[in-house]
C-alpha positions in Angstrom: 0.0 0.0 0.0 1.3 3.4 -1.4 -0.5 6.0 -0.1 -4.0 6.9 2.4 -7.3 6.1 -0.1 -10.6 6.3 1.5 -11.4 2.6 1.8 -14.3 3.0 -0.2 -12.7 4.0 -2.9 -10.2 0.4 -2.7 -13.5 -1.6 -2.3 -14.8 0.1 -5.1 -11.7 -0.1 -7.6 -9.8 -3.1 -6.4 -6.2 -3.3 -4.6 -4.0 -3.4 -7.8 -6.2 -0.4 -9.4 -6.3 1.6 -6.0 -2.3 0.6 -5.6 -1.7 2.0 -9.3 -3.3 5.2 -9.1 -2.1 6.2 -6.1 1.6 5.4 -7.5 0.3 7.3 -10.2 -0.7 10.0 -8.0 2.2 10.1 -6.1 4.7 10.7 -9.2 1.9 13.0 -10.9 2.4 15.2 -7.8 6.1 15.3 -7.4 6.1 16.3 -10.6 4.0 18.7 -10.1 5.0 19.9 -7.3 8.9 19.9 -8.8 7.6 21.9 -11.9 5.4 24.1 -9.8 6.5 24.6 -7.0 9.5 26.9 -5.6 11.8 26.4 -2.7 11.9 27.3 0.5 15.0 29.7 -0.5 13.4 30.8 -3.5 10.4 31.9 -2.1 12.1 33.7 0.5 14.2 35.4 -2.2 10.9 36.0 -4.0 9.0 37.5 -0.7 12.1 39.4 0.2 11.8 41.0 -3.8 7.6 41.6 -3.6 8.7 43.4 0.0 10.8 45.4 -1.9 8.3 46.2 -4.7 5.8 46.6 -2.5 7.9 49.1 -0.2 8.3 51.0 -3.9 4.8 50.8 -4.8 4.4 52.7 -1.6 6.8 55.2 -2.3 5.8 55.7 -5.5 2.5 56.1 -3.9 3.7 58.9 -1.9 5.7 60.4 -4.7 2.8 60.6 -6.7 0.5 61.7 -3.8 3.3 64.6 -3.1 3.5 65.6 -6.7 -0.2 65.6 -7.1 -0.1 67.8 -3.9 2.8 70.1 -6.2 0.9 70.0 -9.0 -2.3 71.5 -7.4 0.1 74.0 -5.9 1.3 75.2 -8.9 -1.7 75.1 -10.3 -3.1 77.0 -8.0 -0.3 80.0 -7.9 -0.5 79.6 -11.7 -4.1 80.6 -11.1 -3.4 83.6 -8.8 -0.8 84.8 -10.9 -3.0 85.1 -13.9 -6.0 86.7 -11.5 -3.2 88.8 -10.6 -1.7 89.4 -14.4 -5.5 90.0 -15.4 -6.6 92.9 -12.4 -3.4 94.9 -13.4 -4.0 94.6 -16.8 -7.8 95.8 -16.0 -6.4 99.0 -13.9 -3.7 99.4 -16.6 -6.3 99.8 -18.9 -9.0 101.5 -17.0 -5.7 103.7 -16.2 -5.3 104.1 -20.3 -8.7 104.7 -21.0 -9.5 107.2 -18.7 -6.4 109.1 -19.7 -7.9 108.8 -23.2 -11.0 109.7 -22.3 -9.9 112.8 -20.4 -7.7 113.9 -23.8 -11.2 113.2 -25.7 -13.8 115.6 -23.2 -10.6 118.2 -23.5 -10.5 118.3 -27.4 -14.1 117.8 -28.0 -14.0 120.6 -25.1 -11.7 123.2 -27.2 -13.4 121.9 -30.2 -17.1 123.4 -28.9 -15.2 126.3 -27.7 -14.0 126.9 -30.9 -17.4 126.3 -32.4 -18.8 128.6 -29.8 -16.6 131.5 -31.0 -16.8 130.9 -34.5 -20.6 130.6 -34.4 -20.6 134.0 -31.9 -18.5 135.9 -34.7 -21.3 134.5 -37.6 -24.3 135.6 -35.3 -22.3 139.0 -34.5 -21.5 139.3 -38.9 -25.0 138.2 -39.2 -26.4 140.9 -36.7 -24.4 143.5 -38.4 -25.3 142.8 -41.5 -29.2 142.2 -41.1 -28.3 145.4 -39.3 -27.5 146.8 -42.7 -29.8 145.4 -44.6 -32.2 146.8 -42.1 -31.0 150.4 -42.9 -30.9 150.0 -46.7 -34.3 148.8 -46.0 -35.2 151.7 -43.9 -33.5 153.8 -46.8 -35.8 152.4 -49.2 -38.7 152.5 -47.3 -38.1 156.2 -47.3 -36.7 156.9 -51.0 -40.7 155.0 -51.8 -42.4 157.3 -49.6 -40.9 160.1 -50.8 -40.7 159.2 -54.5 -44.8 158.3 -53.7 -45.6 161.9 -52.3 -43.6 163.2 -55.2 -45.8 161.2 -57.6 -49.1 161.9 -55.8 -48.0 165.8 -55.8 -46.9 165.4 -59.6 -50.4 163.8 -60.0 -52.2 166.2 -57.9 -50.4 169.4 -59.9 -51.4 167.9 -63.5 -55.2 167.2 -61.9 -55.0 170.8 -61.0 -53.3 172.1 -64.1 -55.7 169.9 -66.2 -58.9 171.2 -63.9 -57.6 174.9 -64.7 -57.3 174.4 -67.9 -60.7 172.7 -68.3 -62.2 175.2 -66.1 -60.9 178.1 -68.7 -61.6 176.3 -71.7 -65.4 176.2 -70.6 -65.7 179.3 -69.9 -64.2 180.9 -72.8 -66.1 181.1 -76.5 
């Protein structure tokens, strides 16, 4: 007998049978096992080398948790920096275009003055010489009403001369 089978199983198959496999089994395991398996000193060699790797893994872990903790650092002064960058480029800006706006109210500001004065002169030209044309008007006006009581006297004189002379010629023969 080679090896523990439940005693059923030698009822069942028979003594030689039972005998064989178990042989069988025997050398199917220590081949197994030899193709398989690792020894002791291996597998200590191999524990000590996933200790290792595993230690690693963990400090990789922790290099990557601490560069991932950089990273959002830089990120995040990155971000401040460009808030920053962008509110002095606002005020710079703002800065510019008041300064531009100031330089447009002051031109557009001597610009209406100038207006103002040039469109004072016109209404003071333009006053003068509706001034003028008021006294030629006036002139006119009077030149008519004396040349009309000249005519109307002229007119009255020949109605008179012409009633004389009428006023004669009936009463001579």
């Amino acid at each position: 007998m080679h090896g523990p089978l439940p005693s059923v199983v030698r009822q069942a198959w028979g003594e030689n049978i039972a005998d064989a496999f178990t042989i069988w089994l025997e050398d199917w395991g220590e081949r197994l096992v030899r193709e398989k398996a690792v020894p002791r000193d291996e597998y200590r060699e191999v524990l000590s080398r996933l200790d290792v790797l595993d230690r690693e893994v963990a400090l990789l872990r922790e290099e990557q948790t601490l560069l991932r903790s950089e990273l959002r650092q830089e990120i995040h002064n990155l971000r401040q920096e460009m808030l920053n960058l962008h509110q002095a480029t606002q005020e710079r800006l703002d800065r510019e275009f008041g300064q531009i706006q100031e330089r447009l109210d002051r031109e557009f500001g001597q610009i209406q003055e100038r207006l103002d004065r040039e469109f004072g002169q016109i209404q003071e030209r333009m006053d003068r010489e509706s001034g003028q044309i008021q006294e030629r008007l006036d002139r006119m006006y009077q030149q008519m009403v004396v040349q009309t009581r000249w005519l109307i006297g002229a007119l009255l004189g020949f109605g008179t001369i012409i009633t004389v002379l009428l006023a004669i010629a009936q009463f001579t023969p």
